[in-house]
Structures are given as C-alpha cells and as structure tokens.
C-alpha positions in Angstrom: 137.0 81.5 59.8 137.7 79.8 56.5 141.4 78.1 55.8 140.8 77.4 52.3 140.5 79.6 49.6 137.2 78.7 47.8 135.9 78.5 51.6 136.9 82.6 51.3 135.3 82.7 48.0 132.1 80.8 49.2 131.8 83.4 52.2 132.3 86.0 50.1 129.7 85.2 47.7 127.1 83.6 50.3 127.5 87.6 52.1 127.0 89.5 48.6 123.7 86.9 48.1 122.2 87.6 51.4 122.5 91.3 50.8 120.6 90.7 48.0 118.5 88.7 48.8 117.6 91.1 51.6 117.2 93.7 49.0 114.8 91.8 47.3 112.9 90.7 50.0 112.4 94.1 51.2 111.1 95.8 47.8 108.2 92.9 47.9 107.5 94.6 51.0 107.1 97.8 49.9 105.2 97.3 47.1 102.7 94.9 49.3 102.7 98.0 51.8 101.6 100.5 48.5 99.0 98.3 47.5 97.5 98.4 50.8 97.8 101.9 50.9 96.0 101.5 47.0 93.2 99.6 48.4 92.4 101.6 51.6 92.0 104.7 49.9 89.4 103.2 47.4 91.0 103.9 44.1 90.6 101.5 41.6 92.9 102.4 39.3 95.5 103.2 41.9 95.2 99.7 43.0 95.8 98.5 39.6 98.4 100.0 39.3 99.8 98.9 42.8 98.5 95.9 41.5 100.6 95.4 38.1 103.7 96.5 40.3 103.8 94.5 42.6 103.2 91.7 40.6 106.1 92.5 38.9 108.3 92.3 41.5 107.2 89.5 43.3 107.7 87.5 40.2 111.5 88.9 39.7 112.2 87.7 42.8 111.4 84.2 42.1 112.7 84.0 39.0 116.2 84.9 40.9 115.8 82.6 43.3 114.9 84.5 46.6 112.0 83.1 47.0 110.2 79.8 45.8 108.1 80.1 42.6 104.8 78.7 44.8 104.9 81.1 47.4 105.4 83.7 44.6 102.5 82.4 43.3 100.4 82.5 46.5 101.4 86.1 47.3 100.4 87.0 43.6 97.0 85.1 43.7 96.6 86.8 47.2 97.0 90.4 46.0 94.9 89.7 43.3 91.9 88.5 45.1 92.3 92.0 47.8 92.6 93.9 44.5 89.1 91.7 43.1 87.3 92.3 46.1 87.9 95.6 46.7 86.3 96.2 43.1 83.8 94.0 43.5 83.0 95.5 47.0 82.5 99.5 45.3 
C-alpha cells in the first residue's frame, strides 16, 4: 500500500490507465475480428470498409500510447495485405 501521497496519486492514475488501456486494446480486437468476418464472407466492399475502420483505430491507439507506433504499423500493413489478397484472389 502507498504511504505517500503522490504514491496514492500514481496508483490512482496507473489503475485509470490500465482500464484504458484495456479498453483500447480490446476495440483493436474487435475491429480485427469484423474484418475477418469482412474477408470470409467475400465482400469487397465490406472488407474496405472493415478495412478503413480498423485502421483507424489501430492508429488511435498508438497515437495514445497503448501500443508502440511499429507494431501499429505492422498490424496495419498486415490487414492491408489480407484485405489485398482477398481482392486479388476474386
């Protein structure tokens, strides 16, 4: 337990950053999981869509920190090649 008072403060603030940083982490998960969804059915557009979204979030979340701006990057180029090759494959 903390004795000082910024100590207090510091747990405070590191237990309101996990939350959201849990928060985070979990909407990059869910819009991965759509995009699957997207690309299984075969829509094109839907994956686009999925696509531009995700995106979007994944690159929110590095700019705040959760995660590091390379592996948002990675994930990105990632979902962009499924995306690619699922046009490319139909």
């Amino acid at each position: 337990m903390a004795n000082h008072k910024s100590a207090e403060k510091r747990s405070r603030q590191a237990q309101a950053q996990r939350l959201r940083n849990r928060m985070n982490k979990s909407k990059i998960k869910t819009v991965v999981t759509k995009l699957d969804e997207a690309v299984a059915s075969g829509s094109a557009d839907a994956a686009q869509e999925a696509l531009k979204k995700a995106i979007s979030v994944v690159a929110k979340t590095a700019s705040k920190g959760t995660i590091h701006k390379k592996t948002a990057s990675r994930k990105i180029s990632r979902l962009t090649k499924r995306v690619n090759a699922m046009n490319t494959a139909a």
